[in-house]
KEKE-3310 file (N, C-alpha, C; in steps of 0.2 Angstrom, whole numbers, plus 5000, padded with zeros to 4 digits):
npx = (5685:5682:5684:5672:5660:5665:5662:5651:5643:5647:5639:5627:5625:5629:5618:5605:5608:5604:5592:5587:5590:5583:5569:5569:5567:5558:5548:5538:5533:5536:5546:5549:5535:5534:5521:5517:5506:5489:5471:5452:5437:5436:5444:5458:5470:5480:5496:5503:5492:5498:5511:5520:5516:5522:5522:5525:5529:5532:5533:5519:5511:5510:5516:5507:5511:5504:5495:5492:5497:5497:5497:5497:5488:5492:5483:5487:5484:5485:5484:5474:5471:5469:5464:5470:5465:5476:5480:5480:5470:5463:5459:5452:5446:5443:5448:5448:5454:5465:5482:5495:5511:5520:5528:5542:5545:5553:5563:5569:5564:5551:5532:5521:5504:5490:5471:5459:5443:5435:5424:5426:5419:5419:5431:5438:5437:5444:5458:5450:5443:5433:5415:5415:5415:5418:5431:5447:5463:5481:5497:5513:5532:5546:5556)
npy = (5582:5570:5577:5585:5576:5569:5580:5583:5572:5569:5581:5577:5565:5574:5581:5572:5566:5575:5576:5566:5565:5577:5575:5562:5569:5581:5575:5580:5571:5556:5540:5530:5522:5520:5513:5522:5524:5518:5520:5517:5524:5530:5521:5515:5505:5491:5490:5480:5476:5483:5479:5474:5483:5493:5509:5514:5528:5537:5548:5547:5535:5522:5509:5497:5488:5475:5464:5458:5464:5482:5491:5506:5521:5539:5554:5571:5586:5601:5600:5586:5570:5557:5543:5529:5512:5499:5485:5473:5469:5481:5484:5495:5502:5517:5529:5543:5557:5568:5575:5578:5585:5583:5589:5575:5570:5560:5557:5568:5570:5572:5565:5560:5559:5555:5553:5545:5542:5528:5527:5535:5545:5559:5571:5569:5583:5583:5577:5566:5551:5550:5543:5542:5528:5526:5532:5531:5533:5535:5537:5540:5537:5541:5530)
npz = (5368:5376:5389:5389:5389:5402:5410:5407:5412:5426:5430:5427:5437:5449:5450:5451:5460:5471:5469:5475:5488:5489:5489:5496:5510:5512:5515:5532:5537:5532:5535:5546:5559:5578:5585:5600:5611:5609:5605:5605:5603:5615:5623:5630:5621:5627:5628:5622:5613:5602:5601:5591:5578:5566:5555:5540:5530:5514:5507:5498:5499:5511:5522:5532:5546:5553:5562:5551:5533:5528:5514:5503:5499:5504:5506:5511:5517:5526:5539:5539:5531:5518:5517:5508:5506:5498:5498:5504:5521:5520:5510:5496:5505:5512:5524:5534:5543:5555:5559:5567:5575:5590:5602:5611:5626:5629:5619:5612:5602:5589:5589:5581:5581:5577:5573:5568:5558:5556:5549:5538:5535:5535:5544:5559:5573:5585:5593:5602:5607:5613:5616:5602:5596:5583:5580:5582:5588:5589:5593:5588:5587:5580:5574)
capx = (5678:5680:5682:5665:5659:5667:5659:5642:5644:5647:5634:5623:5627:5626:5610:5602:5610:5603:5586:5586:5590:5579:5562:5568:5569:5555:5542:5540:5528:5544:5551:5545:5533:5532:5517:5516:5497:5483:5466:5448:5430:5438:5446:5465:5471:5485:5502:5503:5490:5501:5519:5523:5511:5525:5517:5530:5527:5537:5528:5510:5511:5509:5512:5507:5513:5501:5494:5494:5500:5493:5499:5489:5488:5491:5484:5488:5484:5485:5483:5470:5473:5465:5471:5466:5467:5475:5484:5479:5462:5459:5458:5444:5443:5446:5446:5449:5460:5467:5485:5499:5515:5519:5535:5542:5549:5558:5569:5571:5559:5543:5528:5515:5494:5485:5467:5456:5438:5437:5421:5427:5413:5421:5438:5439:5438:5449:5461:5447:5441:5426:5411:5415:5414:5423:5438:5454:5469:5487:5501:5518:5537:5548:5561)
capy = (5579:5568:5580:5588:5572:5569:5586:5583:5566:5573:5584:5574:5561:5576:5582:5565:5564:5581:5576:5560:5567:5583:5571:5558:5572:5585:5578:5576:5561:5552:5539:5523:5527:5515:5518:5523:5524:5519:5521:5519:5526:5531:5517:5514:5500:5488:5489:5472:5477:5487:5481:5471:5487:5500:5514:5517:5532:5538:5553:5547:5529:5519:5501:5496:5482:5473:5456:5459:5471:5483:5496:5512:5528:5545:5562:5574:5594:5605:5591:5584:5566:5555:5536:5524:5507:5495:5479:5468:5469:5487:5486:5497:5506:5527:5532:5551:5558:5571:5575:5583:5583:5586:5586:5567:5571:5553:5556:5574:5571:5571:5562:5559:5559:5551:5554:5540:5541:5524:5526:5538:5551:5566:5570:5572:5588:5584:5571:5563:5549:5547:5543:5542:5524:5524:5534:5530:5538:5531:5543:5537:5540:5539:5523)
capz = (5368:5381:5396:5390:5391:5409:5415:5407:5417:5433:5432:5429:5445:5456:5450:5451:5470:5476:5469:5481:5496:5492:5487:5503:5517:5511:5517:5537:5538:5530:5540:5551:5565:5583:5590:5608:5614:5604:5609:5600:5605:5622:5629:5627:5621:5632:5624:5621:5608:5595:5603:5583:5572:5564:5549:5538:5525:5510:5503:5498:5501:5518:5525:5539:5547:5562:5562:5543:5531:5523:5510:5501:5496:5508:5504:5516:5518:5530:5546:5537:5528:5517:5519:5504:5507:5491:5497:5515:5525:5521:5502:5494:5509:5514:5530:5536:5546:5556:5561:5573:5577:5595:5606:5613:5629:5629:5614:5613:5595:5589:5589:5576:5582:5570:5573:5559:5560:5553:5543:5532:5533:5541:5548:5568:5575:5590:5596:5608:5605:5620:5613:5594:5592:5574:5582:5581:5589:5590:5594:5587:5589:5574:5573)
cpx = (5677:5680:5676:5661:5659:5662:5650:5640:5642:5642:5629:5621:5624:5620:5606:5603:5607:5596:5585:5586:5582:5572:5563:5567:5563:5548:5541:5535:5534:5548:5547:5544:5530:5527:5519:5509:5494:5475:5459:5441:5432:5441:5453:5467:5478:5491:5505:5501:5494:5508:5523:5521:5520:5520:5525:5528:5532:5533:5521:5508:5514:5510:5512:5505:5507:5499:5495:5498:5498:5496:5493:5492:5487:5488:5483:5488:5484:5481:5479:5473:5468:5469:5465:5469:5467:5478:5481:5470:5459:5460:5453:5445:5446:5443:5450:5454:5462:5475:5490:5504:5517:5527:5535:5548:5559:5563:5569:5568:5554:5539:5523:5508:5493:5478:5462:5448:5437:5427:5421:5423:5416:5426:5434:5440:5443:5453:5457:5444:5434:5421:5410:5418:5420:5428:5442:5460:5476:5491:5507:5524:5539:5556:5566)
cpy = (5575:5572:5583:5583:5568:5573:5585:5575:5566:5577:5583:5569:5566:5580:5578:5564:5568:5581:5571:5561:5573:5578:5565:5563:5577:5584:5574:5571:5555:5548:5531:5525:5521:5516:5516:5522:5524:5518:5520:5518:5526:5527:5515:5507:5496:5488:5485:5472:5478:5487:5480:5476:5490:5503:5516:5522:5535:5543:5550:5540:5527:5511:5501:5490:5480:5465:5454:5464:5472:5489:5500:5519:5536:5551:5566:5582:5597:5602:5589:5578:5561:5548:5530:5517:5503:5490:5479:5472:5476:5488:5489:5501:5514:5526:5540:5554:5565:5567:5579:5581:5587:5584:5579:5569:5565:5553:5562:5574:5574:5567:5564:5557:5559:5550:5548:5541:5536:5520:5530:5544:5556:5565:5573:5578:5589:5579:5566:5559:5545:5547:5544:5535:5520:5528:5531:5533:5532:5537:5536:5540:5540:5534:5526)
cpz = (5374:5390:5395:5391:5399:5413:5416:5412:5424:5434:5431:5434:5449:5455:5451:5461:5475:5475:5474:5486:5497:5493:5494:5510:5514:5512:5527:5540:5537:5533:5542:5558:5569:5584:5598:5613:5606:5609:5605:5606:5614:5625:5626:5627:5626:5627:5620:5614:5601:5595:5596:5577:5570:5557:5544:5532:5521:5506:5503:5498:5509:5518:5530:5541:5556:5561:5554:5539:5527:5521:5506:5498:5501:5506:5507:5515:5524:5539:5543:5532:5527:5517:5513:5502:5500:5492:5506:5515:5523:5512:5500:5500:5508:5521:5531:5542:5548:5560:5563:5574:5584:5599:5610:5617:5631:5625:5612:5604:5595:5590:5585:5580:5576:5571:5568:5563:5552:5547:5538:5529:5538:5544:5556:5567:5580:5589:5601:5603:5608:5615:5607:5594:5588:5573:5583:5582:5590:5587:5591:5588:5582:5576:5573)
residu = (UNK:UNK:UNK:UNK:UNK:UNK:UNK:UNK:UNK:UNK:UNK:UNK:UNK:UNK:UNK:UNK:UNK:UNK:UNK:UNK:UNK:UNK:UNK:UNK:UNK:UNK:UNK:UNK:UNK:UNK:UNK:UNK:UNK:UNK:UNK:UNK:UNK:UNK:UNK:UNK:UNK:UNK:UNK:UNK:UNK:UNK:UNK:UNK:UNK:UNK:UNK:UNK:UNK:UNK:UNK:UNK:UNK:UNK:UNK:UNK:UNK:UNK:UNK:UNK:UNK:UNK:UNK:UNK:UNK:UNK:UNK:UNK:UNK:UNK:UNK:UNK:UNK:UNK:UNK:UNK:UNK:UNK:UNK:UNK:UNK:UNK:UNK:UNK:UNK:UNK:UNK:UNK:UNK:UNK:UNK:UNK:UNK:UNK:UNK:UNK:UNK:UNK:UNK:UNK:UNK:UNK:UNK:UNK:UNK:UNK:UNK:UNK:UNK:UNK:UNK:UNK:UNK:UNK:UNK:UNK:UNK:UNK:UNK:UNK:UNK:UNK:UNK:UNK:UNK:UNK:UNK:UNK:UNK:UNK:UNK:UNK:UNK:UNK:UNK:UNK:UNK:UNK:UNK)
# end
């Protein structure tokens, strides 16, 4: 009785073990993200601006650390992201979103484009942010 009790043990551990890894690595937003350039309504901002910001995301939740911190809700399809704000300055809010993952010659990685049109009415069509105002781009590395 007891080795069946043993096995069922054990099989349970490594099923438990193999759902953790698969649920942390399966999705590639996943991680904590520096940025590198950010920019809004065409004008980039000075690096100084966003040197303390990181994004960190874990499936469908975000915080994002900058003067303040703010945490939320992600919902993300085929580049396309919805971003809803429920803890810090951006409580109540959505904003819209497009994104890309693009080669990072510097670390032989990736990097994240994050596109926000930061009223929430309509994702971007491009990554440019000239003349839109209420765009918001910020390219990151991953930590």
């Amino acid at each position: 009785m007891r080795v069946i009790i043993w096995i069922a043990f054990c099989f349970v551990c490594l099923n438990c073990n193999t759902t953790k890894k698969t649920a942390g690595t399966s999705n590639k937003l996943n991680g904590t993200w520096i940025p590198v350039k950010e920019e809004i309504g065409g004008t980039s901002l000075p690096a100084t601006a966003f040197a303390t910001q990181k994004l960190i995301i874990i499936d469908t939740t975000y915080t994002f650390t900058a003067e303040s911190i703010d945490k939320g809700v992600l919902k993300y399809d085929s580049e396309k992201m919805d971003i809803y704000g429920k803890e810090g300055v951006n409580a109540g809010k959505h904003f819209t979103a497009i994104y890309k993952f693009m080669p990072d010659s510097t670390n032989k990685g990736e990097q994240l484009a994050i596109c926000y049109n930061l009223t929430g009415s309509g994702y971007p069509e491009t990554f440019d942010t000239k003349g839109q105002r209420t765009f918001f781009l910020s390219v990151f590395r991953k930590e």
